[in-house]
Wavefront OBJ file of the C-alpha trace (Angstrom):
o trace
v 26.261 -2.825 -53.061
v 23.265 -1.466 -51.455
v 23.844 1.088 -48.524
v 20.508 -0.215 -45.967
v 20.900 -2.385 -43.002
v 22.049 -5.861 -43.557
v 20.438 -9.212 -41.967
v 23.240 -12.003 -41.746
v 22.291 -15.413 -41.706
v 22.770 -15.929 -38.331
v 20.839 -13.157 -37.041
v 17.710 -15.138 -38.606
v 16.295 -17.878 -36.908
v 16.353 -15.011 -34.206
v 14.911 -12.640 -35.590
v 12.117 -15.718 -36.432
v 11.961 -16.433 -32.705
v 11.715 -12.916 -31.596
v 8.385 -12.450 -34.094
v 6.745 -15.539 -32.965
v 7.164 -14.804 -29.495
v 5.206 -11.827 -29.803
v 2.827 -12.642 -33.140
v 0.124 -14.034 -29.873
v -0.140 -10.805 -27.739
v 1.650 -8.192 -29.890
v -0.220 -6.503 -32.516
v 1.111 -7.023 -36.413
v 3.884 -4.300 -37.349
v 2.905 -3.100 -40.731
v 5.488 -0.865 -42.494
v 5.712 0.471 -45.819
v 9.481 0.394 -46.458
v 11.970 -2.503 -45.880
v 14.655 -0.910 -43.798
v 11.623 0.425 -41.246
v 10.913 -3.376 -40.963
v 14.187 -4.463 -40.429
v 14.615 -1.648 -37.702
v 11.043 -2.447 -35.787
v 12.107 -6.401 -36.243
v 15.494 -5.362 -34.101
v 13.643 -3.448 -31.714
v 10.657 -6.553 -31.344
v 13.463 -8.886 -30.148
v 14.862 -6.807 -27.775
v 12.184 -6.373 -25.753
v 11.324 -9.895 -26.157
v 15.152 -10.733 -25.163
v 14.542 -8.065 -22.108
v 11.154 -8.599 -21.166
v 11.492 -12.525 -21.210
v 14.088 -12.463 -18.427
v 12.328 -10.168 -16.503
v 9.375 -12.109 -16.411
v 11.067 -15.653 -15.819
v 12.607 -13.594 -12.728
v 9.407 -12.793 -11.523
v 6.878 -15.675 -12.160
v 10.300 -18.169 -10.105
v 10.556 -15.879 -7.037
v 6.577 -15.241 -6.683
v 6.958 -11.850 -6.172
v 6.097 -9.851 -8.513
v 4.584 -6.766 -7.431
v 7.353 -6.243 -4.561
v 8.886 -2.614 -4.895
v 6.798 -1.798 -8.239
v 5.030 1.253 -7.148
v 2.021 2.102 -9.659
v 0.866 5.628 -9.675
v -3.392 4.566 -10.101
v -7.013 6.451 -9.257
v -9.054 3.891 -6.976
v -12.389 4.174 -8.475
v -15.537 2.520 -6.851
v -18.624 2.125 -8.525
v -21.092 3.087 -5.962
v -23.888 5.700 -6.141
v -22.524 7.497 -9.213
v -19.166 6.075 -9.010
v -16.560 8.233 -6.947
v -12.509 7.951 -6.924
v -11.146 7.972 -3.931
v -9.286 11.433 -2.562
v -6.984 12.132 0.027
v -6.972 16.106 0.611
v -4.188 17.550 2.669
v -6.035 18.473 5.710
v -5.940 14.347 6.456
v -9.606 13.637 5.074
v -10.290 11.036 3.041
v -13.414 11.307 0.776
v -14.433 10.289 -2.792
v -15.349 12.413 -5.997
v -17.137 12.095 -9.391
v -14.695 13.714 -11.159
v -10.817 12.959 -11.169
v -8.634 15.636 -9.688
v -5.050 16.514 -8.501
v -6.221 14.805 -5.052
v -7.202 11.861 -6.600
v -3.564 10.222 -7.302
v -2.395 7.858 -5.456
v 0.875 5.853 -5.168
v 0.621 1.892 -5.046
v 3.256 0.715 -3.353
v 3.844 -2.781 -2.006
v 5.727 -3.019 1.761
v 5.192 -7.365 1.408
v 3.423 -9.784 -0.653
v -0.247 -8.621 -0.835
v 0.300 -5.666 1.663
v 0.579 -2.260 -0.361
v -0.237 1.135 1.370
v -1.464 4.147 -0.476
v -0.311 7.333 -0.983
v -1.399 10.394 -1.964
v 0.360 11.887 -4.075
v -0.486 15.985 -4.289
v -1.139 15.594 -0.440
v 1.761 13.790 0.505
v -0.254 11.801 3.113
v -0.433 8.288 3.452
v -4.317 6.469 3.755
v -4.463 5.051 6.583
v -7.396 3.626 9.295
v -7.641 3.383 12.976
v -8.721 1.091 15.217
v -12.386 2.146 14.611
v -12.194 1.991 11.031
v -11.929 5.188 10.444
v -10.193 6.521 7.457
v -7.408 9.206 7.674
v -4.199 10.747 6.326
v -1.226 10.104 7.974
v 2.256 12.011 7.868
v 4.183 8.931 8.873
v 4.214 5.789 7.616
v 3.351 3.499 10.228
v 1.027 0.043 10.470
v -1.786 1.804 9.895
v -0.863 2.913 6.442
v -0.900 -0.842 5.760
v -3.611 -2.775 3.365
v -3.868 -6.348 2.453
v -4.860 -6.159 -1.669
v -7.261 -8.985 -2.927
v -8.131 -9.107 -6.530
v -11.954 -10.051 -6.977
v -13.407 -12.748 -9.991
v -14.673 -8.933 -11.515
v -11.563 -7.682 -11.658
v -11.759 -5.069 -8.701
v -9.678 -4.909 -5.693
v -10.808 -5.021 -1.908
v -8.252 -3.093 0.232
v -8.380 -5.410 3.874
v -6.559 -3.061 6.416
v -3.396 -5.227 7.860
v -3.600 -3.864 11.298
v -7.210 -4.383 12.279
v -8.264 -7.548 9.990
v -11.768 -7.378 9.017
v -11.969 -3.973 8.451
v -12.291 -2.474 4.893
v -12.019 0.859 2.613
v -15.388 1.810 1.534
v -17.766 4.503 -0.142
v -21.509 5.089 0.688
v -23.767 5.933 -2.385
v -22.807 9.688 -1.369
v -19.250 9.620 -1.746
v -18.307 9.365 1.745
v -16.198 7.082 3.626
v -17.807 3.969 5.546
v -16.277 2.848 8.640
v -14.065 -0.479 8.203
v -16.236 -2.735 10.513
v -19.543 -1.661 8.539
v -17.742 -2.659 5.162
v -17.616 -6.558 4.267
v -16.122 -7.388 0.837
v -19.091 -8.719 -0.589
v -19.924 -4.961 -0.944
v -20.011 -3.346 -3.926
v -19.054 -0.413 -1.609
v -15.854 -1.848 -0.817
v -14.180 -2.998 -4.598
v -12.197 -0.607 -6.565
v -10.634 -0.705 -9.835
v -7.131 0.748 -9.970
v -7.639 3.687 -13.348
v -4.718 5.649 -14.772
l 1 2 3 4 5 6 7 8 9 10 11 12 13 14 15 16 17 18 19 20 21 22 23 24 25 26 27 28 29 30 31 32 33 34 35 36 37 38 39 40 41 42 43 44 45 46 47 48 49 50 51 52 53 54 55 56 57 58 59 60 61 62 63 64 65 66 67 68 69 70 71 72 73 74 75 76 77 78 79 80 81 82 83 84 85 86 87 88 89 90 91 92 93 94 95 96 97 98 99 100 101 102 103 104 105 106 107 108 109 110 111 112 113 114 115 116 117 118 119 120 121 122 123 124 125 126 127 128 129 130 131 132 133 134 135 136 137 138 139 140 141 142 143 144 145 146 147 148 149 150 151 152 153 154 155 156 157 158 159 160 161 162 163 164 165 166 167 168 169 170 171 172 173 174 175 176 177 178 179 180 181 182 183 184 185 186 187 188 189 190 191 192 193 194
């Protein structure tokens, strides 16, 4: 009688399923010793069990993104390519390099509408009727974006209160007012970074 894990009969055609559901985006498990395989084989079709439901959830109801909140570094690649920081005095500016002020909060309020935090600074981005980029204290309609993903895989951040009006960088790192910015602009897409 041998004293490592068992596989019943039962147990698999599911453990069959479980592999080929993920042999098309999951890389190959390759393990020397046959009760490591048996173990990571368990594991596979739990997640696939897990993360099947979650995502049938999802793709029915359409809204996907609503209350994931992604912690991300907006990067545009303008002038020398800047990330954009909110410091706690309120001013909004990009820089080359990533830092603490650089962190910022994703978080979606309705479909397509997220609003951006600051993390370290604890202010939210937000622009005025100008187009004028700020921190704000209080969450209010201001704070609120419209999120478009672009054919080059950036995002365009449309302000929801004054439509027309974008977040952009100049070639300096500064911030461009939101009725000077049109998304066409290389100026105005950013890639969400870790």
């Amino acid at each position: 009688m041998s004293s490592g894990p068992h596989i019943s009969v039962l147990s698999l055609p599911l453990l069959l399923y479980g592999i080929l559901l993920y042999s098309s985006c999951a890389p190959l498990i390759v393990i020397s010793s046959k009760g490591q395989t048996l173990q990571s084989a368990a594991l596979l079709i739990q997640a696939a069990a897990s993360s099947w439901g979650k995502r049938d959830v999802s793709a029915s109801s359409g809204e996907y993104l609503l209350g994931i909140k992604r912690l991300r570094r907006l990067y545009c690649n303008v002038g020398i390519g800047f990330h954009i920081q909110v410091l706690p005095n309120g001013k909004i500016t990009g820089v080359h390099n990533e830092n603490r002020y650089t962190l910022l909060e994703i978080s979606p309020v309705e479909r397509g509408v997220v609003t951006l935090f600051g993390v370290r600074s604890g202010l939210f981005v937000a622009m005025n009727n100008k187009g004028k980029l700020y921190g704000s204290g209080n969450f209010n309609d201001e704070c609120k974006f419209k999120e478009k993903l672009l054919a080059n895989n950036y995002n365009t951040y449309e302000s929801a209160a004054y439509p027309g009006m974008y977040i952009g960088l100049s070639k300096t790192g500064k911030t461009k007012r939101g009725n000077r910015v049109i998304p066409t602009m290389t100026m105005a897409h950013f890639l969400p970074r870790m």
